[in-house]
C-alpha positions in Angstrom: 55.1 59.8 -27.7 51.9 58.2 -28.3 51.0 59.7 -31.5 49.9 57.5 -33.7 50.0 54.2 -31.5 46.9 52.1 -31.2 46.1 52.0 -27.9 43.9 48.3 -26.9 42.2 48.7 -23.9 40.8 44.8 -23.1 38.0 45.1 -20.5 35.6 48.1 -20.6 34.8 48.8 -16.7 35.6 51.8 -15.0 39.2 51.9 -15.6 38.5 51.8 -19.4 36.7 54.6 -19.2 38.7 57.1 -17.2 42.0 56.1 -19.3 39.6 57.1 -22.7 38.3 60.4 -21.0 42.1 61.3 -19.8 44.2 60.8 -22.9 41.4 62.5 -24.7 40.7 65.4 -22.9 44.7 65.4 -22.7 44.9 65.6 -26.4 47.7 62.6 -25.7 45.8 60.7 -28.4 42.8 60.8 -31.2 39.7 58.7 -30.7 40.6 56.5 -34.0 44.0 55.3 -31.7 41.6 53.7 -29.2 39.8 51.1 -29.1 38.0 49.1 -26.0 36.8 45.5 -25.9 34.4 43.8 -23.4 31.6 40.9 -23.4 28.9 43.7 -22.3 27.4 46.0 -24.7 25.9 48.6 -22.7 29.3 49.7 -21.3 30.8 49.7 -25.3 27.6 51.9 -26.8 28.5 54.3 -24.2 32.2 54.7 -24.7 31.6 55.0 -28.7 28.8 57.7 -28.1 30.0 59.6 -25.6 33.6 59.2 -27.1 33.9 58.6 -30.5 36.8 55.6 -29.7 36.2 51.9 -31.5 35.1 49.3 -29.6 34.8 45.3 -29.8 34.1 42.5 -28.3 37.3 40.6 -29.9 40.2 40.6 -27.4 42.5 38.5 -30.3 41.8 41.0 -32.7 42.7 44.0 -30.9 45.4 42.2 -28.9 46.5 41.8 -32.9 46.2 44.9 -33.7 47.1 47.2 -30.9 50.8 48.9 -30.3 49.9 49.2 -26.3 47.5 46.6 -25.1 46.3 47.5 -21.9 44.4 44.4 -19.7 42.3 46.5 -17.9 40.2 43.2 -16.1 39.9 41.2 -13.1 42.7 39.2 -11.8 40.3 36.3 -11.3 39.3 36.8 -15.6 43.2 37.4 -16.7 44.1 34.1 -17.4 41.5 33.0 -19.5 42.3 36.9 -21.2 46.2 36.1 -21.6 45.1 32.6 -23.5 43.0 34.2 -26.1 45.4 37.2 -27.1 48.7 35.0 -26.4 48.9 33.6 -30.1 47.8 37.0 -32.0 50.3 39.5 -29.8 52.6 41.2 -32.3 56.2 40.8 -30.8 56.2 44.5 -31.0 53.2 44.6 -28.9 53.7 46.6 -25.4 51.8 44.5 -22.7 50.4 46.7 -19.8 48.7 45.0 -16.7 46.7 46.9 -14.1 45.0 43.0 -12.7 45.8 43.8 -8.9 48.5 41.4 -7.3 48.9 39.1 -10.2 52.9 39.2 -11.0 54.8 40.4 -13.8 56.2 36.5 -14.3 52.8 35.0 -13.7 51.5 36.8 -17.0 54.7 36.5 -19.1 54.6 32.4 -18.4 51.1 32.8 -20.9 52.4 35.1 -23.0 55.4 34.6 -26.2 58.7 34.7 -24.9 60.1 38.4 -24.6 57.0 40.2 -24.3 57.7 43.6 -23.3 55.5 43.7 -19.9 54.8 46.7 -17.5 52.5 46.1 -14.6 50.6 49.1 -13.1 48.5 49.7 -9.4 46.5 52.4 -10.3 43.6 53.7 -7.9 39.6 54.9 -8.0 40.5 58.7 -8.4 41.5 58.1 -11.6 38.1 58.1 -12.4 38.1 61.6 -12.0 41.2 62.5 -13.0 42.9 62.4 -9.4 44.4 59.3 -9.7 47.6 57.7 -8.3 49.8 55.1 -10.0 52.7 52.8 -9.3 54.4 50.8 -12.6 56.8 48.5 -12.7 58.7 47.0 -16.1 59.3 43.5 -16.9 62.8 42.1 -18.0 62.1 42.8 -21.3 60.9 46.7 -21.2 62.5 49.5 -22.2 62.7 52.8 -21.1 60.7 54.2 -24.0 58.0 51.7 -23.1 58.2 53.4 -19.1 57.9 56.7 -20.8 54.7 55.6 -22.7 52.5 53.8 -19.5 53.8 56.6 -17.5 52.4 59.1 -20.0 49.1 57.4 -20.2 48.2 56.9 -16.5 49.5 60.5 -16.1 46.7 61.3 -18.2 44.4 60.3 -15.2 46.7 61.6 -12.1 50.3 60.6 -11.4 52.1 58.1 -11.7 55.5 56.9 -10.3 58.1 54.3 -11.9 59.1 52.0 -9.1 60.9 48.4 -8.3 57.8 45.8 -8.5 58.4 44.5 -5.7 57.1 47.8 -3.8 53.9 47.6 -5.8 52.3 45.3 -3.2 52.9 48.7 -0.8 51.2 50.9 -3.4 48.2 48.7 -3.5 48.2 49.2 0.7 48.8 52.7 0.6 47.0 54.6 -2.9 45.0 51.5 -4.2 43.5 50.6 -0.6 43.3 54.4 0.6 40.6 56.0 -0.9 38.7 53.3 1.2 40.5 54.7 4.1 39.5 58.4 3.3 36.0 57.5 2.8 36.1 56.2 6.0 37.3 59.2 7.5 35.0 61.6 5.6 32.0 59.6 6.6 33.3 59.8 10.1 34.0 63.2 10.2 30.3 63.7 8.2 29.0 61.8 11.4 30.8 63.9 14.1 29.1 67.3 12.4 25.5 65.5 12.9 26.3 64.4 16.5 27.5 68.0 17.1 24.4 69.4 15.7 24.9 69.9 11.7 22.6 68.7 8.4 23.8 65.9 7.4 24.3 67.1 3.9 26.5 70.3 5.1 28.8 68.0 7.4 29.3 65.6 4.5 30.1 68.6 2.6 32.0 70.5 5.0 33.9 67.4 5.5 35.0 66.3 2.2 36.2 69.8 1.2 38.0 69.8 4.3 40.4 66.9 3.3 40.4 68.1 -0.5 41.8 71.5 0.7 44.3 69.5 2.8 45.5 67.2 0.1 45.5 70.2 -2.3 47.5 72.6 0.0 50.2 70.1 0.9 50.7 69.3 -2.9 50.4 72.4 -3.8 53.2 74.4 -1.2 55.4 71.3 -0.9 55.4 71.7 3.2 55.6 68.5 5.2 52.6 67.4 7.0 53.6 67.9 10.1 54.8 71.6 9.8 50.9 72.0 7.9 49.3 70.7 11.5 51.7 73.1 13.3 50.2 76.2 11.5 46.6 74.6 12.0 47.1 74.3 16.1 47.2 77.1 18.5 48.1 77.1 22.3 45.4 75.5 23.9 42.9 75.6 20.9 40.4 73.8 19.6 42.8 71.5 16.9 45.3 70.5 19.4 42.0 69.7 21.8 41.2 67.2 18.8 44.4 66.2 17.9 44.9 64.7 21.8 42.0 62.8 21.3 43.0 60.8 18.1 46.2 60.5 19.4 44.9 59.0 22.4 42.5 56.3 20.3 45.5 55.5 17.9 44.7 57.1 14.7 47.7 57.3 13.5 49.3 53.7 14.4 45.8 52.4 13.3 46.2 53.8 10.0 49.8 52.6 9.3 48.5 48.9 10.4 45.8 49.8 7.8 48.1 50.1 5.0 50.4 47.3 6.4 47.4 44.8 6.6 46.3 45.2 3.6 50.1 45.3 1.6 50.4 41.7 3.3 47.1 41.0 1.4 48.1 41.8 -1.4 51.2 40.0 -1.5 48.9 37.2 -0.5 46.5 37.2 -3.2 49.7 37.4 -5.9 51.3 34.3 -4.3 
């Protein structure tokens, strides 16, 4: 699917890099099909070192000569990004977004008529190979050009094809959440040190806890709710625990969390 495509990657941050390390470790693509632009260097040495993929610091040229050109920057940096590659886009050029809450319209108004757009809402975990993706298509894509984004941001987790209006609730829910996790773990690490743990082990203890979690309810396919069931015993300890963040709203707090914050985002793409 990708073989032999020339994969432009315009912006070298984080993002950049875990999309190089997936498709490579993947064996989705060779280093010579890659190539990264940015202004900084530091971030471009490392990628070609550590790597082998090209790199530049001239968006028009790879915009030119890449198959799938990926803008992997800031929303507040795009436009002045879609300006320079505009003219030297290839019409057979597949345009991939991932600026957060900047619309599929918005970027095809800069770009040449029928440019074949995807936008995507990936999150941090891709970093690490965890990641979690929504993509949407513009007018103008094709099915083949779902089946190629999907194949490279499942090269750095999963990644789901979906309407791009829901996009807005996939930056709430898996672009927002690992903040939300965080949160918990570091609360949870907290608890352990008030209860009378190292600091270190409860941090631990903590963030293997909701690992195993996540990983055991991918893993057997069992709703949530029936996984709490096994955990909590008459009178136990976890139902004990589970009445207090019931009683202080855990659970409504965290779906006004993702709510908020999917307003916000449809906010900032207004």
């Amino acid at each position: 699917m990708l073989k032999g495509k020339t994969i432009g990657i315009i912006g070298g941050g984080n993002m950049a890099g875990a999309l190089v390390r997936g498709l490579l470790a993947g064996h989705a693509v060779e280093p010579a099909q890659l190539v990264v632009t940015d202004v900084r260097a530091e971030p471009l040495r490392q990628l070609a070192e550590t790597h082998g993929v090209r790199t530049s610091t001239d968006n028009r040229a790879v915009a030119a000569a890449a198959d799938v050109a990926i803008l992997a920057v800031k929303p507040q940096i795009l436009d002045r990004v879609l300006s320079e590659v505009a003219e030297t886009l290839r019409p057979t050029t597949l345009v991939v977004s991932i600026a957060a809450g900047v619309p599929i319209d918005a970027i095809a108004r800069r770009l040449p008529a029928g440019t074949r757009i995807v936008r995507v809402m990936p999150n941090m975990p891709a970093m690490i190979g965890f990641g979690a993706a929504g993509l949407a298509p513009g007018a103008s894509a094709t099915a083949d050009d779902l089946q190629v984004v999907q194949r490279i941001f499942e090269s750095v987790g999963v990644a789901f094809v979906l309407e791009e209006a829901q996009l807005d609730a996939v930056t709430g829910l898996s672009g927002s959440g690992p903040a939300y996790v965080f949160l918990i773990i570091e609360a949870l690490a907290d608890a352990g040190v008030k209860v009378g743990l190292h600091r270190e082990v409860a941090q631990n203890l903590a963030a293997q806890t909701v690992l195993g979690s996540a990983k055991l309810l991918l893993e057997t396919g069992e709703h949530p709710g029936r996984l709490k069931d096994m955990v909590t015993s008459p009178g136990g300890t976890a139902i004990a625990g589970l009445a207090t963040l019931e009683a202080g709203g855990l659970r409504t707090t965290l779906i006004n969390a993702v709510e908020t914050a999917t307003t916000r985002s449809r906010e900032l793409g207004e």
